[in-house]
Every structure is written in C-alpha cells, then in structure tokens.
N, C-alpha and C positions, 0 to 999 in steps of 0.2 A: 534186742538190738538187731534191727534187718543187716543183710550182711550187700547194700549198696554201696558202690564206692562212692567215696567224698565230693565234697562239688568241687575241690584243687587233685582229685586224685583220677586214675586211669578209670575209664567209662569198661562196661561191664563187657568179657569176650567173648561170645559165641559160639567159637573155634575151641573154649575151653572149657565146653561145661562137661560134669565128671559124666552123666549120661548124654547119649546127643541128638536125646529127644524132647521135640518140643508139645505141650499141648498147644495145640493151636484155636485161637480167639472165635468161640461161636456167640454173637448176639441175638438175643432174644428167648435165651434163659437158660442154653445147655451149661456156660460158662459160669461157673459160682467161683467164689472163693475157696471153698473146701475145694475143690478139684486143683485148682489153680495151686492151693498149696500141697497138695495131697500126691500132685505132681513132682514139684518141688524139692519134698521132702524127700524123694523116692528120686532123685539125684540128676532130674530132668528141667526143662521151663516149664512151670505154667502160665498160664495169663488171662488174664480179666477183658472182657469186651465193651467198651465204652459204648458203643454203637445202639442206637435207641434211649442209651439213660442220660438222664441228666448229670450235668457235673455234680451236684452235693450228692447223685447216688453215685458216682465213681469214686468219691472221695469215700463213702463210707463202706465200699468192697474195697481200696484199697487196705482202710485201718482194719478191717475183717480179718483180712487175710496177713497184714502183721500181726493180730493175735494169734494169730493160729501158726506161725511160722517165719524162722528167722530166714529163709532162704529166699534168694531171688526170683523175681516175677516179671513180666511184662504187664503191658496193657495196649489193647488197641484199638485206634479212633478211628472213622471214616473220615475221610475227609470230602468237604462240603464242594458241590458245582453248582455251577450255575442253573437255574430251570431252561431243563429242553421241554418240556410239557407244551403239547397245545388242548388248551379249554375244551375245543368239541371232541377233537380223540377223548378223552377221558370222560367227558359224559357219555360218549359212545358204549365207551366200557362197563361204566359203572351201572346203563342201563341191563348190559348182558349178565351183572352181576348178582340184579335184583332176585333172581328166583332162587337162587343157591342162601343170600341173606336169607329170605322168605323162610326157606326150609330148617334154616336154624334160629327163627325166631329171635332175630337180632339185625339191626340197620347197617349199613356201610358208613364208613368214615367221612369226612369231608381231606380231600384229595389237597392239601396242603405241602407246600413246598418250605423246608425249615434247614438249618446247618448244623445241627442235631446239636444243637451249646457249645460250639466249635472254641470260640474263645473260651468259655469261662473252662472248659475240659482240657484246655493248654496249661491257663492258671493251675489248675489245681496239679496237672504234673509236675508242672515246672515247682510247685511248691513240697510237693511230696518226692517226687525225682523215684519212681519206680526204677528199679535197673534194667529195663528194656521198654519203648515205646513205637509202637509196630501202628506201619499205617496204610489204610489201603484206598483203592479207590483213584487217588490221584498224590503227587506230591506235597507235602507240608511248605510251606511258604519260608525261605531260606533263613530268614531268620528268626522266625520259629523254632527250624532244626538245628539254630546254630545254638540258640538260647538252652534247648534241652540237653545237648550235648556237654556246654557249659555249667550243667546243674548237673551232668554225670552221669544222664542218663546217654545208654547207648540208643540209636535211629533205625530202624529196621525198614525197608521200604517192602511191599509188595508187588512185584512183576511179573506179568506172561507174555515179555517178548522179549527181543536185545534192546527194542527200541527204549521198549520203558527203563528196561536195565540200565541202559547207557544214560538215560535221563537223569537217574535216582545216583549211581556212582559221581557223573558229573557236579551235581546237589551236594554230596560228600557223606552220607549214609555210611552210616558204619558196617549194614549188609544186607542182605535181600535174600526176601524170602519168592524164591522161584517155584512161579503156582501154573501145576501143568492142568491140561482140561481134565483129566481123572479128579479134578477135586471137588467135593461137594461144598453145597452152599456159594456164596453166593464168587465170580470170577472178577478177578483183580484189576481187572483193566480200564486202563484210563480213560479212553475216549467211552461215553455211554454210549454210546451209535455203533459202534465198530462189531463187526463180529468176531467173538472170541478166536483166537489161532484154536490152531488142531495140532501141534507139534505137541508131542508126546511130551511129560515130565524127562524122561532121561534125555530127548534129545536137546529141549532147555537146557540141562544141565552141560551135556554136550560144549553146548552152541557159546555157555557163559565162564565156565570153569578158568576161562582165563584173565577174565577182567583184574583180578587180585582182591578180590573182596570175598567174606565170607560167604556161602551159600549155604540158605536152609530148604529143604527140598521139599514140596509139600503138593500133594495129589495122589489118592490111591493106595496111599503108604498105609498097612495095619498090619503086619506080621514083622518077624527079625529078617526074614529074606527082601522084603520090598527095603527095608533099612539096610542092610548090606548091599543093593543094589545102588540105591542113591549116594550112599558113601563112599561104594567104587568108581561113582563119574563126578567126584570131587565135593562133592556137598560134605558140611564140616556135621549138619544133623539134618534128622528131619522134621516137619512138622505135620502132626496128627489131628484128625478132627471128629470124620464120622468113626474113627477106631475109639473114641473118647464118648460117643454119644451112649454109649451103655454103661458107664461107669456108673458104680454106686453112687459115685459126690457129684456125677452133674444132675442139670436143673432138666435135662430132655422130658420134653412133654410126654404122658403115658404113653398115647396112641401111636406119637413118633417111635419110642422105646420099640414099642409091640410090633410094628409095621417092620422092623430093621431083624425082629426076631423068627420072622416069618420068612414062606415063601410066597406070597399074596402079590407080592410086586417084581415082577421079576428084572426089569431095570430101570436105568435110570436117564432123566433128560435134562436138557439144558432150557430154561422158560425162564422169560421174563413176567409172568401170570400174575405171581404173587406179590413181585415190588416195584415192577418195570425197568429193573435191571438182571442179567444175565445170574442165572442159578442153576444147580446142579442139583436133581431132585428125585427120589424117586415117584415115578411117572405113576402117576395117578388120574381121578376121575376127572377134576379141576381142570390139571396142565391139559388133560385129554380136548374137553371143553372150551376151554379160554384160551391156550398158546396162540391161536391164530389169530387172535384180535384184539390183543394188550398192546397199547403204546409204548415205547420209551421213554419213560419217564419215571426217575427215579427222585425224589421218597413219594413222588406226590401216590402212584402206586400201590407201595407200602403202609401209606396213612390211609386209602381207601380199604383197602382190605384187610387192615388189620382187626376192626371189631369181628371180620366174617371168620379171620384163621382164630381168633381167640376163642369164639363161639363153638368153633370144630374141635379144637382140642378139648374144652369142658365135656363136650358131647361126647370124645370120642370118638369120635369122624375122621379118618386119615384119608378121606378122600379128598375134604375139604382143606387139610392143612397140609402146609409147606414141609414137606418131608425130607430136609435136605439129605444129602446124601452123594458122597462119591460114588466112582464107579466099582469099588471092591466092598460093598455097601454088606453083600453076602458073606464076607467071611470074616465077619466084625463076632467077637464075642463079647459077653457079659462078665464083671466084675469087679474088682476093686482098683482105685487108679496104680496104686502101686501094682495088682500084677496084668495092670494093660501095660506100662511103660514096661515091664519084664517080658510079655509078648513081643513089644517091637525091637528087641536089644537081638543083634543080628549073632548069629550063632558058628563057634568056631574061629 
C-alpha cells in the first residue's frame, strides 16, 4: 500500500519530509524508478519524469515503482506551448546539422512540434494521484491543478523569478521549486524567448522566502554544505539532479556517466543547441559548434536532434551528446542513491 494521502484527506507536505531532499526529475533516461524509489526509501522524494514518454509509459513507471516501494514519489510533466518555431530557421539548422549526422551514420529527425500526451499524462495522474506532481516549463491550466489537488495529489511549480513565483502562488500551488542558473539540464522558465536571469540560487531564495509557501531549492546543490546553505535562506529542502546522475539506479547514458567522471570538460554552458530551449550543459564540441545558430524553438529542436544524440550515446561520443550538467558538475560522486541522499544531508 503506497503511503498517498486519500482523495478526502490532507495533500502530501513538503516542509515534512523525514529527509529534505529531493531527487529531482531528469528526462530522457537518468530518471527510472529504482532511483526514484531507492530515494524514497532512503527517507527523501524521488520522482519519475514524464517529459518525452507517453502516458501508458508513465503509467507503467509509476506501477514500477509501487512495486518496488511503499513510499512517496513525485512525477513531472512539461508543460506544452504554443510553436514559436519558424520553418526556414530550422532548416537553416538542420542543414548545419548534417555533417555531425553524417559522422554517426544515422539521419536527423523530422523537426515536429507535439504536447508530449499532455492530456492523456494528466488522466493517468489524476487516476493514479502520485503524492507529488511537479511542473515546469510554464503553468498547468487551473483546473487541471485544481482537479490534481482534489485527487490528493500535492502541485509543485517550477520557477526562476518572483515573476514566475508570484504567478504559480497566485494559481494556488502547493509550492515551488526555486531553480537558480547553477542548475543543470534544461532552465524553468516560462517565456521561451526570454533570457534566463542570472541571480544566484541563494539570492532566489532571498528574494522569495517570504511569499508563505514551501521552497524547494534546486541548482548547484550536491554536498551537505550546499544543503545547509539552502536551508539557512528558508528552503524547507532541496532538489538534486546532476548530484543523482552517477547513481547506481539511474538510467544516465554511459558516456554522460564517463564525461561527469572526468576532467575532460572543464565547464559548463547554457545552449539552446540540443532542444531549442535554454540547458545547462557541459560545454562540449556540439555547443562549441552549433550555440551560435540554433533557433528558439522548443520540442521542434529536440525532435530534430534527437536520432543525432541517440546515435552519440550508442557510440559513445560525448561530444555529440547533451551532457547536462550543473555548475558544480565537478564534485559529484559515484554511488548508491541512498549514500548520495547521505552526502547531501547537511552536517551538524
């Protein structure tokens, strides 16, 4: 028996979980269920990443991962915009793209703009009711959020500004996750045009600590000091990502693994290269290449280049693939998720 609360009982609290770390949601394979519960268990959140799969595959990570554990989890969805895409930027791109395909013997996507199964991914929460549903990207549509809340589950929003903050509290979100630019993968913000802020994680914190809602603090954090820090400027936990990509139970692609293991990259950038939305990455041959001439334009982006990053991982190419990654990307270790959630547990 998962231990959610009832669809008549108090939505799950944040501010009360026995650890007060989060793993935080990577899509596109670091994220499984064994991490997610392996988290869990070890007295943190996990959470499962909808983002790319279809609803009957989120449905069937979510029944995974109540096999594997009674403790609570999240899940989280992008949510869908409208196409900014324009037709000739994108063959633009996709011509510059050709020779990097070429070299791994494998074609380019067709540059499709989709809302990644937005409804039917709402259905299936609202029928399984996860005890946390985290969303990024932009707002969930209010009663949507009013519907999940109603099923018990708790509304997580993600933000990197007051602006957005103040948006998502206004909505009635149970709490927000505050994503500073130290975070790797991809940046939370709402408008896809805009450029990311530059205000620090702590000064976020700072800036939001008073709104009265929970704060989850997420960018940069991978040791018990970066966690003692975010919990001294009011964040109730924090949330972890590239500190999770070396975990034994996630899915991180090898050469991602490898490259994080190394000193080969010495840091990290912000590129819209690989999906046409804003990412944190370690700077490679690709971003080197392509930043200067990728549109805006998010998934269509993503759908073009993904045969090319799938191609680089089998290969083993980390030049070729999206290497997300925070800015403390260097002093991430390898292990088990219970004694990575033990590394960020702040000390004293």
């Amino acid at each position: 028996m998962h231990t959610n609360t009832s669809r008549s009982g108090r939505r799950f609290d944040l501010s009360a979980l026995a650890v007060p770390v989060v793993a935080a949601p990577m899509a596109g394979g670091p994220s499984t269920p064994a991490l997610a519960a392996a988290v869990g268990i070890a007295g943190g959140l996990g959470f499962l990443a909808a983002g790319y799969k279809t609803a009957d595959a989120v449905r069937r990570e979510i029944e995974t991962i109540r096999d594997l554990t009674g403790a609570s989890f999240g899940v989280n969805v992008f949510v869908p915009q409208p196409s900014i895409a324009d037709p000739a930027d994108l063959a633009t791109y996709a011509r510059s793209l050709e020779a990097d395909a070429a070299a791994l013997g494998t074609a380019l996507g067709a540059p499709r703009h989709d809302d990644d199964d937005w409804s039917n991914t709402i259905d299936v929460l609202l029928e399984l009711a996860p005890a946390v549903a985290s969303f990024t990207f932009d707002l969930p549509e209010r009663n949507a959020l009013a519907a999940l809340q109603h099923a018990g589950t708790a509304v997580v929003q993600t933000v990197t500004s007051r602006a957005e903050a103040g948006r998502a509290v206004a909505a009635g979100v149970d709490a927000l996750v505050v994503q500073g630019p130290e975070a790797g993968g991809h940046r939370g913000t709402f408008d896809p045009l805009a450029e990311p802020g530059t205000a620090s994680l702590l000064e976020l914190l700072d800036d939001l600590r008073e709104l009265g809602i929970p704060l989850i603090a997420a960018g940069g954090i991978v040791s018990g000091e970066d966690t003692r820090e975010a919990l001294a400027r009011g964040a109730v936990a924090v949330q972890a990502g590239t500190a999770f990509l070396r975990a034994d139970e996630a899915g991180t692609k090898p050469a991602h693994r490898a490259a994080l293991a190394t000193d080969d990259f010495g840091e990290t950038a912000l590129t819209r290269a690989f999906s046409g939305r804003y990412a944190r990455a370690l700077l490679n041959e690709f971003i080197r290449d392509h930043d200067a001439d990728v549109p805006p334009a998010y998934p269509e982006v993503h759908h073009l280049t993904a045969p090319l990053r799938a191609a680089a991982a089998a290969a083993d190419d980390p030049h070729r693939l999206n290497l997300w990654a925070g800015v403390n990307a260097h002093r991430t270790i390898a292990g088990s998720a219970a004694a990575l959630v033990r590394s960020l547990l702040p000390s004293g």
